[in-house]
C-alpha positions in Angstrom: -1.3 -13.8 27.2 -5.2 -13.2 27.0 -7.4 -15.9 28.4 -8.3 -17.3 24.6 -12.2 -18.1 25.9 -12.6 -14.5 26.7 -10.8 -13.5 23.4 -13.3 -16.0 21.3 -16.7 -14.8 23.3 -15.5 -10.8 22.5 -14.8 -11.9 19.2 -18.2 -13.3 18.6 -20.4 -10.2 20.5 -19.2 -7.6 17.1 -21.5 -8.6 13.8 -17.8 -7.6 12.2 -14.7 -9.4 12.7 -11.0 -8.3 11.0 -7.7 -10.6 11.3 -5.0 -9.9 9.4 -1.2 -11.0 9.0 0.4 -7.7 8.3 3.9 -9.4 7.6 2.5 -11.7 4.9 0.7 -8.7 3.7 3.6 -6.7 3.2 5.2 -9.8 1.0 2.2 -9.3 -1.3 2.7 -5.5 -2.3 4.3 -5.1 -5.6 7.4 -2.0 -5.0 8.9 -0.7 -7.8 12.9 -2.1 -7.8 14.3 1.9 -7.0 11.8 2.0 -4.3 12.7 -0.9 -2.5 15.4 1.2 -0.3 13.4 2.9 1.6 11.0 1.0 3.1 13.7 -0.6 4.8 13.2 2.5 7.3 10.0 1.6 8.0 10.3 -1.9 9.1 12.3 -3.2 12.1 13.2 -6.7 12.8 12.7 -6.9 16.4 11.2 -3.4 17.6 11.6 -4.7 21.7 15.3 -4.5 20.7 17.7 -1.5 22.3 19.1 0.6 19.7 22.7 -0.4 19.0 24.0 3.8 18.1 
């Protein structure tokens, strides 16, 4: 884990900052009903996971 004062002082040095919750954010898109299927490829649950094939 990051030391969190360094993380907070580089944080502060850009005039720009972006956080974002990508999860949440994927809740929020609106996908049409027959398209729901496939973005099931996209997403895995735990990607540090072995494959099980």
């Amino acid at each position: 884990m990051p030391n969190l004062f360094l993380l907070l002082v580089r944080f502060r040095t850009n005039p720009v900052a972006f956080v974002a919750d990508i999860k949440m954010a994927f809740f929020q898109i609106e996908i049409d009903e027959i398209e729901r299927n496939y973005t099931r490829f996209f997403w895995e649950k735990d990607p540090g996971a072995e494959d099980e094939n």
